[in-house]
N, C-alpha and C positions, 0 to 999 in steps of 0.2 A: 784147435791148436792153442796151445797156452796152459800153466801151468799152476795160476794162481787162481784166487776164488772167483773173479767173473767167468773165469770157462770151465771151473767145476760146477761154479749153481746153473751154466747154458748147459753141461753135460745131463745134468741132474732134470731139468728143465725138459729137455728134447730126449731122453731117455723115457719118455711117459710117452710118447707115442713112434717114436722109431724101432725098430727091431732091434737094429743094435749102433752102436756112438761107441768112435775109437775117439780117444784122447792121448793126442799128441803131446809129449813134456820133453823139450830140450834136456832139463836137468836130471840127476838118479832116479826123483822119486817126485810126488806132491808135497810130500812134510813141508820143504825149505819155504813153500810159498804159498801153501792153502794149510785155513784154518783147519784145525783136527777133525772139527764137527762133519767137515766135506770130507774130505779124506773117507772118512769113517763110511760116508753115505754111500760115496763113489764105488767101495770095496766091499759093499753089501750088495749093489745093484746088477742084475744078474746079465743085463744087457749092456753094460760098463764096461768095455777095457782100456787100458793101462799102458801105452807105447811109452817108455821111459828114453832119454837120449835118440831120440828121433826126430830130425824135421822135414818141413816139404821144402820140397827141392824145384818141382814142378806142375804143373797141373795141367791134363791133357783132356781132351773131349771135342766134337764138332758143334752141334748148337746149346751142347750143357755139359758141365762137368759129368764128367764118365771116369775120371781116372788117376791118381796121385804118385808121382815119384818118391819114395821116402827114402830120407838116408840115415843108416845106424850114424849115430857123431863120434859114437867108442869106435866102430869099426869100419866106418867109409860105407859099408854093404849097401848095396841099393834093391831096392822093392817097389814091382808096381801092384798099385792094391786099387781095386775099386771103390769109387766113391759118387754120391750122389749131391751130397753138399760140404759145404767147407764152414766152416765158421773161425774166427781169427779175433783171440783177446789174448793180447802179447804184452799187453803194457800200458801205464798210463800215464808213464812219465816225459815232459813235453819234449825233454832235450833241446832246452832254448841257450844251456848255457853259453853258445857261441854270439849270442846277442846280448850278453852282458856289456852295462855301462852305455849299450845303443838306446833300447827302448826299457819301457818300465815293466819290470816282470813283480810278482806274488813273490811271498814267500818259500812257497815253490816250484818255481820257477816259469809258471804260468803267464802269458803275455798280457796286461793289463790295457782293457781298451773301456774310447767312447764314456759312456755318462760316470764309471767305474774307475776315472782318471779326475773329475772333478770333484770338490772338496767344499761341503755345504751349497753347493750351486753354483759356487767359480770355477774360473778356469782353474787348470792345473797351473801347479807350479813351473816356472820355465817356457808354458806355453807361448808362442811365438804370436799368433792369429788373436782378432777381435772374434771367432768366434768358438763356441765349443768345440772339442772334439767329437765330429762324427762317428755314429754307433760301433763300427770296427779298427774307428782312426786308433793307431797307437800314438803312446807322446811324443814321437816324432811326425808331424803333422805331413799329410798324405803316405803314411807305411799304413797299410792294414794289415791285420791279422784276421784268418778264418778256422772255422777246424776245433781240431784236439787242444793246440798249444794254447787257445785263445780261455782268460782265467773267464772262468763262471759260465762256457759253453756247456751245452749237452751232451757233451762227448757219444757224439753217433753219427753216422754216416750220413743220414738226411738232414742232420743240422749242418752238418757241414759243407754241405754241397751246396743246402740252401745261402749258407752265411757267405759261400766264393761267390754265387751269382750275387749277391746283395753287394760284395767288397767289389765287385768288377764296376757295379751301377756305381757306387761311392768314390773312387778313382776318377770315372768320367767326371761326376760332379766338382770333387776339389780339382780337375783340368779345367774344368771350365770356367771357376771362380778366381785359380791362379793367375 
């Protein structure tokens, strides 16, 4: 699912050993949001299709995916299609702007944390506490950030799973220094 170049180059990617890889695109087509070069590969590759204005609606199965709801966006229509895996690159944009003015975000719009808030080895500006910001503190001392939104993460699911258990341990710690 997804319409831009990380889920054409996973299309292109898992296309070398699946039968065949349906690629899901909200939009008309791929032009608006993958490079041409992919485009171009996508539409060569003989085990590649193409669902244009389609998304999932649902996902059915009892101990694994077995099964997807689709729905045309032009026409409502629904389809169930079979499926054995899903894969999901929708976007990489953090959508923090509702935290504007609270915490310190990037230039785009990335939540800036921990040693990434200090400036030659001081404290940040503003900062409140005698001491640094901890690894996922944001500039508001005890908020953590983990995940996608967090600036200079790894944008992937085991970082960010890893980085919530790590922000849950660093919460108790700034409770218990509070």
């Amino acid at each position: 699912v997804g319409g831009a170049n990380s889920a054409g180059q996973a299309a292109m990617y898992l296309s070398r050993f699946a039968k065949s890889v349906t690629l899901l695109v909200r939009g008309p087509d791929l032009s608006a949001s993958m490079s041409h070069y992919l485009v171009q590969q996508i539409t060569e590759a003989p085990n590649i299709s193409v669902r244009a204005r389609t998304e999932v609606e649902a996902a059915h199965g009892a101990d694994r995916l077995e099964r997807l709801t689709l729905r045309r966006l032009d026409t409502g229509e629904r389809e169930e299609a079979d499926a054995q895996w899903l894969f999901v690159f929708i976007g990489a944009a953090p959508l923090t702007d509702w935290l504007d003015g609270t915490v310190r975000r990037d230039g785009r719009g990335f939540i800036v944390a921990g040693p990434d808030l200090t400036v030659d080895g001081g404290l940040p500006e503003g900062w409140e506490l005698d001491r640094p910001p901890y690894h996922l503190e944001t500039s508001v001392p005890g908020v953590f950030v983990a995940g996608d939104a967090r600036a200079e993460s790894a944008k992937r699911v085991a970082s960010a799973v890893g980085e919530g258990a790590m922000a849950v341990m660093l919460v108790h710690r700034y409770l218990e220094q509070s």
